[in-house]
gemmi code that builds the backbone of each chain (N, CA, C; Angstrom):
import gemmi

chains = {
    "A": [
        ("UNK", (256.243, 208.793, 283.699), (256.746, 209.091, 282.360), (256.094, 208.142, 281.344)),
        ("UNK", (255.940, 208.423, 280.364), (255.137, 207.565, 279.028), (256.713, 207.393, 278.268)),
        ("UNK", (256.015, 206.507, 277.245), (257.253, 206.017, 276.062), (256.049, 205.688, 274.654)),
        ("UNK", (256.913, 206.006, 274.008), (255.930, 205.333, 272.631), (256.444, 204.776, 271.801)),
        ("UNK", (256.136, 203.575, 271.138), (257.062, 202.731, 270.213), (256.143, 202.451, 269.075)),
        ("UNK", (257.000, 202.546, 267.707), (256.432, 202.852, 266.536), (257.338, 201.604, 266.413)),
        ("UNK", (256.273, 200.362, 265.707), (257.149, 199.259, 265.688), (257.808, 199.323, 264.008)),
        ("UNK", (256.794, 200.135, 263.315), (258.147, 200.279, 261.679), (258.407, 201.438, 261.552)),
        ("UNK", (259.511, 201.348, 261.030), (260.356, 202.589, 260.951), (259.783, 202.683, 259.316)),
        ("UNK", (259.295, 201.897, 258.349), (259.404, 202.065, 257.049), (258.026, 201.175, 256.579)),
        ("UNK", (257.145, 201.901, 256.393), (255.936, 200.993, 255.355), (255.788, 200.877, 253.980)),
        ("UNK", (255.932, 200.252, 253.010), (255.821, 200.460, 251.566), (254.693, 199.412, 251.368)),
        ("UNK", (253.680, 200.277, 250.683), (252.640, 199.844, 249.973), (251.935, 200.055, 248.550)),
        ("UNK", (251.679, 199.251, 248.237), (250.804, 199.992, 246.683), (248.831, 200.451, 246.820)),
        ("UNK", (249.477, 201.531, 245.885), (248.117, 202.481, 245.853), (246.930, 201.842, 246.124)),
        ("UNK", (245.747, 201.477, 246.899), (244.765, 200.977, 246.868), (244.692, 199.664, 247.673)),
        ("UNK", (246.067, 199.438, 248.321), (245.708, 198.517, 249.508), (245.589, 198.803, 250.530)),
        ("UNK", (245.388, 198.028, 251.710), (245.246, 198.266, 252.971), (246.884, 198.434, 253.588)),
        ("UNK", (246.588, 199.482, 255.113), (247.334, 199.606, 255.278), (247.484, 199.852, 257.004)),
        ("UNK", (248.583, 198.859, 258.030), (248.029, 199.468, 259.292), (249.423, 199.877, 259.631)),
        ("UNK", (249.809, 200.766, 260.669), (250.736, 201.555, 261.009), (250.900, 201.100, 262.691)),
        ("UNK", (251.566, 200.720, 263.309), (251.372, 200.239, 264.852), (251.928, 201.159, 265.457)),
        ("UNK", (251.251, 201.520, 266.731), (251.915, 202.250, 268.142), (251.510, 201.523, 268.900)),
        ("UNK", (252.259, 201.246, 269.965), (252.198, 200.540, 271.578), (252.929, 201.901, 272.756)),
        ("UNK", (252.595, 202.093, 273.415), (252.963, 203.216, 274.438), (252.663, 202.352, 275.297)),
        ("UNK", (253.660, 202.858, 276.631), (253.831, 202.568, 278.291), (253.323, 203.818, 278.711)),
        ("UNK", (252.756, 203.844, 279.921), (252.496, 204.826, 280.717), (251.915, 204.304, 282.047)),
        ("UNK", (251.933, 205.146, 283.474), (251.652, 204.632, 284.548), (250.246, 205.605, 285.143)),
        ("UNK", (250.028, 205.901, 284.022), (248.676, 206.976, 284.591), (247.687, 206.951, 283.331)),
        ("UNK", (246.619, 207.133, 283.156), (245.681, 207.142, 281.658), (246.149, 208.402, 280.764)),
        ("UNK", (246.378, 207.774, 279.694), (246.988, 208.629, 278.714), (245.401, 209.324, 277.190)),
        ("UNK", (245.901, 210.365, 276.920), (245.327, 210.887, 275.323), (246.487, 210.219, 274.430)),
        ("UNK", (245.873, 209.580, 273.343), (246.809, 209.234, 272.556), (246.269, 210.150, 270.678)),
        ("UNK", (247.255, 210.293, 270.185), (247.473, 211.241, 268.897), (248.042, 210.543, 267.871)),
        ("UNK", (247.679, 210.821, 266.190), (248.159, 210.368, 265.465), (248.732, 211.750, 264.607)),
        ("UNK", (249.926, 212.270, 264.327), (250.527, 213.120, 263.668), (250.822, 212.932, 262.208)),
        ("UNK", (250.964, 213.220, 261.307), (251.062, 213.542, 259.820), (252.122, 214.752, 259.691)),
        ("UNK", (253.059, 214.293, 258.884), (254.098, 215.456, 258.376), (254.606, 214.815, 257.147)),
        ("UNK", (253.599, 215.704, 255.802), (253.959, 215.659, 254.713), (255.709, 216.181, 254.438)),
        ("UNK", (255.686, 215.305, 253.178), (257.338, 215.882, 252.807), (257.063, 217.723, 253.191)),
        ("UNK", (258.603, 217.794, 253.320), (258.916, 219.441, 253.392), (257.756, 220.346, 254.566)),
        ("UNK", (256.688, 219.407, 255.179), (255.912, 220.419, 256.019), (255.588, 220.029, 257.493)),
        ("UNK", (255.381, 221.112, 258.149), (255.188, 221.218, 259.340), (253.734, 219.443, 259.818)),
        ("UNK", (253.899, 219.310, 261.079), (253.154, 218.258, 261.528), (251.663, 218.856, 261.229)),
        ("UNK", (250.636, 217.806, 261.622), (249.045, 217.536, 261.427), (248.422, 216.745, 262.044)),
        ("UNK", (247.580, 217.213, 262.840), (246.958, 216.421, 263.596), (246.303, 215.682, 262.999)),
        ("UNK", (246.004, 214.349, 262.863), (245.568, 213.501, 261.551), (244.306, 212.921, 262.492)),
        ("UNK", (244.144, 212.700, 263.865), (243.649, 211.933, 264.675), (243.740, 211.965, 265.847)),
        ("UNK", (242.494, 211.640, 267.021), (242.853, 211.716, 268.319), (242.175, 211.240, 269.145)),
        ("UNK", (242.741, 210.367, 270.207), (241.816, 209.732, 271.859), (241.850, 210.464, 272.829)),
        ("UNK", (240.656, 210.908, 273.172), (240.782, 211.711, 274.356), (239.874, 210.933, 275.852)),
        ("UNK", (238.393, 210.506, 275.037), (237.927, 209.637, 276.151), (236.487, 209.080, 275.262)),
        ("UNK", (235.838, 208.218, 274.842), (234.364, 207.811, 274.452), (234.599, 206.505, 274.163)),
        ("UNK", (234.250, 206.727, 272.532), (234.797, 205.369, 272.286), (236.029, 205.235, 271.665)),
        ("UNK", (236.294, 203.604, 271.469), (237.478, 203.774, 271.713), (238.034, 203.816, 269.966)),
        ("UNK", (237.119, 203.865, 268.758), (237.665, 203.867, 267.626), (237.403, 205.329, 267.097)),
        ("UNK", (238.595, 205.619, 266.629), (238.549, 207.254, 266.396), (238.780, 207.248, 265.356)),
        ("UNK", (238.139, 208.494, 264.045), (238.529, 208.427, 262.676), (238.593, 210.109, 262.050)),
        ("UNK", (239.794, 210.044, 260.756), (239.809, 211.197, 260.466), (238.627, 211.753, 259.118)),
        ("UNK", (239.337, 212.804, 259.239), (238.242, 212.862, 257.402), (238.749, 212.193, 256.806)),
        ("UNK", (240.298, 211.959, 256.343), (240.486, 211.690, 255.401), (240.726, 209.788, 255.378)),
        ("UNK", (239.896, 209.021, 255.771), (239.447, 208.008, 255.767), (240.243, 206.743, 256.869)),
        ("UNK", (241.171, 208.038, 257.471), (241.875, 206.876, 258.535), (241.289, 206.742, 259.882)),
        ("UNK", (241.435, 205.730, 260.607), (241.361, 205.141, 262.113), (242.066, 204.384, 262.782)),
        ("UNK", (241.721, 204.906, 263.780), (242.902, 204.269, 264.873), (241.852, 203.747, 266.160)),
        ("UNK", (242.228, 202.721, 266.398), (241.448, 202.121, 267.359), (242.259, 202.128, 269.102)),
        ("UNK", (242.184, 202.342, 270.712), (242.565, 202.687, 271.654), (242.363, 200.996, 272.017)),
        ("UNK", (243.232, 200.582, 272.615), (242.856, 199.638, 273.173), (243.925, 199.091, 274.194)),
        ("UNK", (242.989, 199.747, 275.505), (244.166, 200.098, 276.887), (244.943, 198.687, 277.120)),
        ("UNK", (244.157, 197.603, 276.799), (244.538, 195.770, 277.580), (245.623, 195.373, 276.855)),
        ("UNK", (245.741, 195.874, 275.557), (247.439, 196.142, 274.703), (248.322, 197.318, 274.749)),
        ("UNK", (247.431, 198.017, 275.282), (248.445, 199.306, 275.654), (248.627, 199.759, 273.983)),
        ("UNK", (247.734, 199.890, 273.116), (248.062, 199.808, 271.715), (246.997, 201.092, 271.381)),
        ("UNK", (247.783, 201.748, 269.927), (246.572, 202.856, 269.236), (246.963, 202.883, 267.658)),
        ("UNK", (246.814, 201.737, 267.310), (247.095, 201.093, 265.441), (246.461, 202.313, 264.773)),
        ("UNK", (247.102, 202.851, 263.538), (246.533, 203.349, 262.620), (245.863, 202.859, 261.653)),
        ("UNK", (244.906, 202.581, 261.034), (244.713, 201.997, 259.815), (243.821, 202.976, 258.654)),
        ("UNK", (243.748, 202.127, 257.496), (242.950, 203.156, 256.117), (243.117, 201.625, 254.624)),
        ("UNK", (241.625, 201.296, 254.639), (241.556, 200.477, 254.186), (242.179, 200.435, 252.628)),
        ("UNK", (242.071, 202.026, 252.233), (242.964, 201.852, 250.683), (243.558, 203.040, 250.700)),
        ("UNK", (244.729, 202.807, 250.560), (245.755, 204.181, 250.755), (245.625, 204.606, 249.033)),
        ("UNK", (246.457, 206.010, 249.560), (246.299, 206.538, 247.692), (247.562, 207.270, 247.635)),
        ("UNK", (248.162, 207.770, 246.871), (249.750, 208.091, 246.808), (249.741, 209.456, 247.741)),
        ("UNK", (248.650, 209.940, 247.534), (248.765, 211.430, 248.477), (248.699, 210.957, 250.124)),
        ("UNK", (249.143, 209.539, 250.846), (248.768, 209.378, 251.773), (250.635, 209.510, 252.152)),
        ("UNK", (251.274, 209.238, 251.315), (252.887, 209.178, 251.630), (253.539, 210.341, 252.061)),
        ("UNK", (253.422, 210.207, 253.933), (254.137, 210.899, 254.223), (254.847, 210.486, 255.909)),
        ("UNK", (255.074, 210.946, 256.375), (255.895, 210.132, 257.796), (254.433, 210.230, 259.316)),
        ("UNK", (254.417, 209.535, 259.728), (253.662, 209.713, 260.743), (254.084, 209.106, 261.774)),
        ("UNK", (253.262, 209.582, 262.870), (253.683, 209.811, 264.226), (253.037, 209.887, 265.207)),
        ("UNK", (252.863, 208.464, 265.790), (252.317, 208.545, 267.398), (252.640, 209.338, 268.528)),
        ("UNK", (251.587, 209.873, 269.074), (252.259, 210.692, 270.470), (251.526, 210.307, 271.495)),
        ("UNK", (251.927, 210.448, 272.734), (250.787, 210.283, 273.792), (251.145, 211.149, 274.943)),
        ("UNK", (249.985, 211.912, 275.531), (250.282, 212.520, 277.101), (249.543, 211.812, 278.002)),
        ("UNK", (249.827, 212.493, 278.959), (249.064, 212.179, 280.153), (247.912, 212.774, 280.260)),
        ("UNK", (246.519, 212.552, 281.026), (245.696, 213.124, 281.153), (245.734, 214.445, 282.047)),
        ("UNK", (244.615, 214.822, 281.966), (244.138, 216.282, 283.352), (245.112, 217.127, 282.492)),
        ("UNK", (246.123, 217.794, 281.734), (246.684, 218.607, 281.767), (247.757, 218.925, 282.602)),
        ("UNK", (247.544, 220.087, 283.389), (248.758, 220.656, 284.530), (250.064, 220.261, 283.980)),
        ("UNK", (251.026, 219.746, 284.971), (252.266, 219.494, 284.899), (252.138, 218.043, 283.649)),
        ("UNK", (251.342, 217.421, 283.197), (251.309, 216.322, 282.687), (251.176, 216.823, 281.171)),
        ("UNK", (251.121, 218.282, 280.433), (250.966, 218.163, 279.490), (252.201, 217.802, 278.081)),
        ("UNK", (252.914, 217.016, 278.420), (254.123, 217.185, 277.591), (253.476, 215.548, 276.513)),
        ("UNK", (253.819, 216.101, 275.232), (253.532, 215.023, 274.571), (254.775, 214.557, 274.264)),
        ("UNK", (254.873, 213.128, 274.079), (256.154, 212.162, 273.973), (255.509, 211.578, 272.556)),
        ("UNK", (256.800, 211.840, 271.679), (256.739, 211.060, 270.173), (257.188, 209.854, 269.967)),
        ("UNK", (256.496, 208.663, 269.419), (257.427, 207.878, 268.422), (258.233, 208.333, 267.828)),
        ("UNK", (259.079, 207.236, 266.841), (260.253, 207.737, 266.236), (259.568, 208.165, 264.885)),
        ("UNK", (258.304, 207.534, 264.742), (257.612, 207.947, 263.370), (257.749, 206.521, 262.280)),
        ("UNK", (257.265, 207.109, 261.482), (256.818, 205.807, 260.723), (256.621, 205.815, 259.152)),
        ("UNK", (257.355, 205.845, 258.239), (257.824, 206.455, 256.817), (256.162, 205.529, 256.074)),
        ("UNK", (255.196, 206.260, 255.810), (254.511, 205.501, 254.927), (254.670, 206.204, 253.266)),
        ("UNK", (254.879, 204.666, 252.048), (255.480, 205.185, 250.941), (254.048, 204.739, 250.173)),
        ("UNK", (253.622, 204.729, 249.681), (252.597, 204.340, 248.549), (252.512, 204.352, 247.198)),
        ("UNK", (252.936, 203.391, 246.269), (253.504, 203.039, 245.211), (252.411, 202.988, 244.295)),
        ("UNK", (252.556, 203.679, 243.173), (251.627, 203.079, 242.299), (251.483, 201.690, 241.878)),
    ],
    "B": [
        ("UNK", (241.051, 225.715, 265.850), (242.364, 225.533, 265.716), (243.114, 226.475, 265.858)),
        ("UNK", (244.329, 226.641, 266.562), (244.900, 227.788, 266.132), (246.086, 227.761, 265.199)),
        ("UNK", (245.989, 228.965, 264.268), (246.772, 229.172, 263.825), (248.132, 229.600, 263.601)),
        ("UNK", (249.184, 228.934, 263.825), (250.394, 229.344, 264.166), (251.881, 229.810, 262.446)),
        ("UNK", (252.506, 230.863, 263.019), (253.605, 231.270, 262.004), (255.096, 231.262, 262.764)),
        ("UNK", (256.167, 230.749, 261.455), (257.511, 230.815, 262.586), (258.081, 231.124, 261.495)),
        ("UNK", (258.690, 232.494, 262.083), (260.097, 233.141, 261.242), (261.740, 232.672, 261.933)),
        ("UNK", (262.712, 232.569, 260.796), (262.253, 232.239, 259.565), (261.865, 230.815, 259.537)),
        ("UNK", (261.728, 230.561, 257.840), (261.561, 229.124, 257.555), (262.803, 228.126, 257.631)),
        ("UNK", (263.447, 228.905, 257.113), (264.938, 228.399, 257.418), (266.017, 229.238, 257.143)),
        ("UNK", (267.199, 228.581, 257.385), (267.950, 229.459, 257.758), (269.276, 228.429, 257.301)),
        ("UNK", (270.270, 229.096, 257.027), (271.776, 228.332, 257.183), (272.721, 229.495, 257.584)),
        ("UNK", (273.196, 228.849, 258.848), (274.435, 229.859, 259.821), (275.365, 229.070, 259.824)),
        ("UNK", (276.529, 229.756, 260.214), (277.995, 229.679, 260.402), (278.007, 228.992, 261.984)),
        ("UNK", (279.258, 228.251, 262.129), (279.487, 227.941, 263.071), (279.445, 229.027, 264.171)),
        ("UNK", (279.005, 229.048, 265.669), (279.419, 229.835, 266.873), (278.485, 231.140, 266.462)),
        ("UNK", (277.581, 231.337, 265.770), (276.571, 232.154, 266.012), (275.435, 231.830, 266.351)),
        ("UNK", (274.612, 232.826, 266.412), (273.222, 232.349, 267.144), (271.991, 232.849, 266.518)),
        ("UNK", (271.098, 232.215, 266.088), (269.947, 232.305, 265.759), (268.180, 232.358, 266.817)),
        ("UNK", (268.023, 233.667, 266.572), (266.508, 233.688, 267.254), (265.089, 233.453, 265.723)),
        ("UNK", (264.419, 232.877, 266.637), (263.457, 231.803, 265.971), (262.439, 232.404, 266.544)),
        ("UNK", (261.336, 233.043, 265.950), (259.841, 233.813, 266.166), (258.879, 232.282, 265.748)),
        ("UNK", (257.778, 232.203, 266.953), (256.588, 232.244, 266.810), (255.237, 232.927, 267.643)),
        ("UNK", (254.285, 233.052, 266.385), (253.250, 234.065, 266.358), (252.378, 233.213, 266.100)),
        ("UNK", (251.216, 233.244, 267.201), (249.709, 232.440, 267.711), (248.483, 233.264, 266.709)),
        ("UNK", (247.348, 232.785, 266.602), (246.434, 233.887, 266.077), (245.450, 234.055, 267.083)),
        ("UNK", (246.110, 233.416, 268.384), (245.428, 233.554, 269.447), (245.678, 233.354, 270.666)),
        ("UNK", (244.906, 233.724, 271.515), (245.717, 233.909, 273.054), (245.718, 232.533, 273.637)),
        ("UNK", (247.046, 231.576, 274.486), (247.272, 230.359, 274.953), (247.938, 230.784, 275.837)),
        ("UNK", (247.901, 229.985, 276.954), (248.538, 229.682, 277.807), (250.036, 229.315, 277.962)),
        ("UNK", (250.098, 227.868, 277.191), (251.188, 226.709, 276.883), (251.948, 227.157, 275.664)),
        ("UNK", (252.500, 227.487, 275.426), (253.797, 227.255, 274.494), (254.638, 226.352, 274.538)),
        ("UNK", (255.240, 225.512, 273.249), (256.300, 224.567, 273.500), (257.041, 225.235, 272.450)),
        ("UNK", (258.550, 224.549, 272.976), (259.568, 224.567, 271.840), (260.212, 222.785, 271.401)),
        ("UNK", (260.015, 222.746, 270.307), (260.924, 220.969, 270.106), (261.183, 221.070, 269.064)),
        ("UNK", (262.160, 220.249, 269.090), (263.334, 220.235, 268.073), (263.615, 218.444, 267.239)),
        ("UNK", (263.595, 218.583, 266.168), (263.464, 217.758, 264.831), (264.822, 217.038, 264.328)),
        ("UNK", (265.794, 216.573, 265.056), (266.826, 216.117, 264.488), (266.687, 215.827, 262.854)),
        ("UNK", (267.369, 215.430, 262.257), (267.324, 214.702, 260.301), (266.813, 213.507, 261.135)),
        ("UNK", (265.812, 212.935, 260.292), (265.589, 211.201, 260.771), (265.180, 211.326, 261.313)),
        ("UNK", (265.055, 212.019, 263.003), (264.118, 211.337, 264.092), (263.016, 211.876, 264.216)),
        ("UNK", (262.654, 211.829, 265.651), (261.626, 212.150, 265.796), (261.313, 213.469, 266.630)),
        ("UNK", (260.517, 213.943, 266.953), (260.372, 215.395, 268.245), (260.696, 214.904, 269.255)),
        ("UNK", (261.530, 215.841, 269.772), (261.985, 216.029, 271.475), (261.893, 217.597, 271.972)),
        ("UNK", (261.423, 217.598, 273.440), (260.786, 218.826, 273.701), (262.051, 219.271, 274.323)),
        ("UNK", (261.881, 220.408, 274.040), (263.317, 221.301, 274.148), (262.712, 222.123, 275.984)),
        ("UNK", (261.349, 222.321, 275.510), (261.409, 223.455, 276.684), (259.630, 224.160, 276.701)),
        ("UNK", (259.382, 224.266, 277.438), (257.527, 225.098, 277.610), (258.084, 226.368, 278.158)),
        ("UNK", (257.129, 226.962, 277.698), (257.540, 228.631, 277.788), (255.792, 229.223, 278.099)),
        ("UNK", (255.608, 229.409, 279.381), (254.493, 230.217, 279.658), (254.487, 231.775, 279.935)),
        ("UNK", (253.891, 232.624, 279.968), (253.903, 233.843, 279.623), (254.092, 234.100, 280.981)),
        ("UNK", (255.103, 235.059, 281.695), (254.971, 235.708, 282.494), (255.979, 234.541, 283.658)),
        ("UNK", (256.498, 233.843, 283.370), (257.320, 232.764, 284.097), (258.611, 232.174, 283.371)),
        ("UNK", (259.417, 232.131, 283.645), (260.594, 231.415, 282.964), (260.408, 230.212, 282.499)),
        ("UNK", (260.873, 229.541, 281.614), (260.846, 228.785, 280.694), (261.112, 227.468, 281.416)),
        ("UNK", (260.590, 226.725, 281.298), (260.811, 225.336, 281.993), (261.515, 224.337, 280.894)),
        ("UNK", (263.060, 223.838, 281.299), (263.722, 222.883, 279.918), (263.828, 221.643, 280.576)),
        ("UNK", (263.948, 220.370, 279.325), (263.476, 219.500, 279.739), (264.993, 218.662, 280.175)),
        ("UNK", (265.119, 217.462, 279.870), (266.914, 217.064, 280.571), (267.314, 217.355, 279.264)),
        ("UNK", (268.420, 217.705, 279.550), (269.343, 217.708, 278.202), (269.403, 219.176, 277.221)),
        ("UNK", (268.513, 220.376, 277.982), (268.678, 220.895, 277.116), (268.748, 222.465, 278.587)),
        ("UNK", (269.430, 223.324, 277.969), (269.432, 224.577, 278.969), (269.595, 226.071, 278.818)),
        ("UNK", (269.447, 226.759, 279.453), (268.770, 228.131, 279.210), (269.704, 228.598, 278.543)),
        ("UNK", (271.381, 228.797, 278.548), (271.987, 229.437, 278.232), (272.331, 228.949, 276.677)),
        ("UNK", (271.975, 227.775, 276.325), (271.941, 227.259, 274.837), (270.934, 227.517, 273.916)),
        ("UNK", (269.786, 227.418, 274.812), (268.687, 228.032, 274.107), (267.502, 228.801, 275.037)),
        ("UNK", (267.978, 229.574, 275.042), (267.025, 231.108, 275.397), (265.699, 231.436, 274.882)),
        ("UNK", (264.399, 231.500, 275.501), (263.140, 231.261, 274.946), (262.722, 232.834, 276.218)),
        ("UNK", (261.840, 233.649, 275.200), (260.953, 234.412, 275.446), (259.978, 234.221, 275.037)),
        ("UNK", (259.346, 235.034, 276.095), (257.610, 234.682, 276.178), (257.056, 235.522, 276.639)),
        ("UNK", (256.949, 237.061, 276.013), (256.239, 238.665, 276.194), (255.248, 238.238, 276.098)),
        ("UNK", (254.054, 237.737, 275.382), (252.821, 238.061, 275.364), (252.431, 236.744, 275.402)),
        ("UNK", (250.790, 236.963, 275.366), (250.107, 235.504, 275.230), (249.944, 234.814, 273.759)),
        ("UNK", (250.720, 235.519, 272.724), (250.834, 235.121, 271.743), (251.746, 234.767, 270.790)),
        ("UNK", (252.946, 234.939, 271.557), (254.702, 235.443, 271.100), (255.531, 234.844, 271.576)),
        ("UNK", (256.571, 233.895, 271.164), (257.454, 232.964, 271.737), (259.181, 233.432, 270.834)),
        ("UNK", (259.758, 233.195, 271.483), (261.125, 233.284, 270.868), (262.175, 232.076, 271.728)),
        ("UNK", (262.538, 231.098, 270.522), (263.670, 230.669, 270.575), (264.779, 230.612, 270.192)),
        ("UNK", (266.358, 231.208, 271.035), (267.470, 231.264, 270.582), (268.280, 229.993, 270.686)),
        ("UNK", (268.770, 229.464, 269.545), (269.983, 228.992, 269.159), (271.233, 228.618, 269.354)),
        ("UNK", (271.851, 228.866, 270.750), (273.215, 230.272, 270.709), (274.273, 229.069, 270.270)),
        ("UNK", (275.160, 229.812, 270.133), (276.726, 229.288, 270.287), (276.347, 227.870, 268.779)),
        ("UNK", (276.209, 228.338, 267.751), (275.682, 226.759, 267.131), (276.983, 225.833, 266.568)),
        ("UNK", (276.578, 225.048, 266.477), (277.453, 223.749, 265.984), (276.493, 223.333, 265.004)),
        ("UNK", (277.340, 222.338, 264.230), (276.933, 221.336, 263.383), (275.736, 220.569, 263.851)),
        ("UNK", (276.034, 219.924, 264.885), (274.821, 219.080, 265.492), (273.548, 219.907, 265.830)),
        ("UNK", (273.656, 221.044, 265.923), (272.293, 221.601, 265.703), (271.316, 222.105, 264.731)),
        ("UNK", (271.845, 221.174, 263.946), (271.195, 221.409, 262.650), (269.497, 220.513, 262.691)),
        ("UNK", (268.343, 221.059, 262.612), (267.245, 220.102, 263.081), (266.272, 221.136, 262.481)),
        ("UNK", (265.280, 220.859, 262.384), (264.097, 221.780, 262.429), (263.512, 221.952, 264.269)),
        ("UNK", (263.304, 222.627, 263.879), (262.467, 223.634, 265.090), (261.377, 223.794, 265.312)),
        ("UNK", (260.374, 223.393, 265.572), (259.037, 223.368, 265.820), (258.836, 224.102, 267.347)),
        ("UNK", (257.176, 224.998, 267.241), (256.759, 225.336, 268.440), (255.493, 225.252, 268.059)),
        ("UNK", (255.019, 224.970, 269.464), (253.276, 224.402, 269.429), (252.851, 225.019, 270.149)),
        ("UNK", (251.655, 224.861, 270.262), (250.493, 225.279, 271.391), (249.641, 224.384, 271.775)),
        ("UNK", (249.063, 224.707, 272.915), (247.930, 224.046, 273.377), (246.230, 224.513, 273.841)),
        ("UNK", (245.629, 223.897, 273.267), (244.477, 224.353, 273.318), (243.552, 223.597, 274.579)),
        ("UNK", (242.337, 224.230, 274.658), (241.409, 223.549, 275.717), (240.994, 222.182, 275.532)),
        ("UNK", (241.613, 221.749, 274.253), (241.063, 220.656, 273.643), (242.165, 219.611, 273.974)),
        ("UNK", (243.457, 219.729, 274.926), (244.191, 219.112, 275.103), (244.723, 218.056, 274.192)),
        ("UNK", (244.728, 219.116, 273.255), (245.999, 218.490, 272.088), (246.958, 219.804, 271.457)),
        ("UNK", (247.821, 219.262, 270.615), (248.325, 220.496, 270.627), (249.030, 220.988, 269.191)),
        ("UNK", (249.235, 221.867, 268.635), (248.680, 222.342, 267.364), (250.549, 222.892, 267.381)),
        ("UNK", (251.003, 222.418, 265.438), (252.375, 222.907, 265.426), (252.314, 223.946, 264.517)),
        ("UNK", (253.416, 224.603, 264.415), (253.862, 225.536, 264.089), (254.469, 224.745, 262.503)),
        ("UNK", (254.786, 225.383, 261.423), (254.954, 224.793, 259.992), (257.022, 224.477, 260.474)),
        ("UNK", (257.510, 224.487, 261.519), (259.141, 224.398, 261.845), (260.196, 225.469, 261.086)),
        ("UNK", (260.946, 225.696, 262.027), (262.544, 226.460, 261.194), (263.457, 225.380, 260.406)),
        ("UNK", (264.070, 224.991, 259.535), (264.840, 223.966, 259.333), (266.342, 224.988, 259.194)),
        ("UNK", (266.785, 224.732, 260.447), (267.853, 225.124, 260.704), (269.340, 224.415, 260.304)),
        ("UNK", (270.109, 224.719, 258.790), (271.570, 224.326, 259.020), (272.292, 224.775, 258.958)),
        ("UNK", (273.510, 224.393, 260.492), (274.594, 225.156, 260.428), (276.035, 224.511, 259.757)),
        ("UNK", (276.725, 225.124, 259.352), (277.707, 224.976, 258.801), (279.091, 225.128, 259.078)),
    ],
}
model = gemmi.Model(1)
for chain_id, residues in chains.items():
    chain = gemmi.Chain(chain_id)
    for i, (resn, *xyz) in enumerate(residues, 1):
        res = gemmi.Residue()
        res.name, res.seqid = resn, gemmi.SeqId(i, " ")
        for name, pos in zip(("N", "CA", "C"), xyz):
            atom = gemmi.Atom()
            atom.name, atom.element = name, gemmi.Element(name[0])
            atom.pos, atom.b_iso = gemmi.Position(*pos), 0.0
            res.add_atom(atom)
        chain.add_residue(res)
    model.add_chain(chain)
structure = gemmi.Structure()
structure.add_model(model)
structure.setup_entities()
């Protein structure tokens, strides 16, 4: 079984700073790890994803998340947030190969606010 | 990517009735999920629904509470039944692609009353 822990429940930042978002997950087998996006009022978004290369992964819209198995860790970061970045996000992780292993397990999520 | 739709968007029901929840793929999958959105938290998987096999639920949740069809390789239905207050959540269903990740549905935001 995996677990995923979103260590803030609440980020507040102003427009144009940096900004990192933490996940740490347990698991007893090699995991894909995911970064989710769910703007106010809308369905989730795949914002990001580890599946296997290297280990820093990035979206279009200027974020990355770096894999790094020896912390068991998959940080979000985005060196200058902008108000359209405020919305809740969400670590997930499965197990690899598929089959019976495909169930993704969520953090609790992670409120990012961005202030002018 | 695929593209996914779920009728309705939302909904507000009465206590002790039951609500069925459509989603529609724009393409043929295997995997179907159903999970459910408490206020505040986070996703918990209610249940996988593969075509042509009964619905597999996860702890805590069971067939006769929520009833999931799965006619085609593109068509999922989750029921609701018997509702209470506490089932008030959004509703999400996903899919999975070859790309082993997995793609949501825009959710039902279901409240009952």
């Amino acid at each position: 079984a995996q677990s995923v822990t979103q260590l803030d429940s609440q980020v507040p930042v102003f427009e144009e700073a940096p900004v990192e978002l933490r996940c740490n997950y347990s698991s007893s087998v090699s995991v894909y790890l995911f970064w989710y996006v769910q703007y106010p009022n809308q369905g989730l978004q795949l914002l990001l994803k580890y599946l296997s290369g290297s280990t820093l992964v990035e979206s279009i819209n200027g974020f990355e998340a770096e894999f790094n198995k020896s912390q068991t860790s998959f940080h979000l970061r985005k060196p200058s947030v902008h108000i359209s970045d405020t919305a809740e996000y969400f670590c997930a992780v499965s197990a690899r190969g598929g089959g019976s292993n495909y169930k993704l397990t969520f953090g609790k999520g992670t409120l990012l606010t961005v202030n002018p | 990517s695929a593209v996914i739709s779920q009728k309705p968007s939302r909904d507000i029901c009465q206590r002790g009735t039951s609500l069925t929840i459509q989603c529609q793929v724009d393409s043929q999958v295997t995997m179907m999920f159903w999970y459910r959105q408490q206020p505040g938290q986070s996703l918990t998987l209610i249940a996988t629904a593969n075509q042509g096999s009964e619905a597999t639920y996860e702890s805590g949740f069971v067939i006769d509470k929520f009833p999931i069809s799965r006619p085609n390789l593109t068509f999922s239905t989750l029921t609701v039944s018997n509702m209470s207050p506490e089932d008030s959540s959004i509703y999400l269903c996903s899919v999975e692609d070859f790309g082993d990740e997995q793609f949501f549905g825009p959710g039902t935001r279901l409240t009952v009353l």
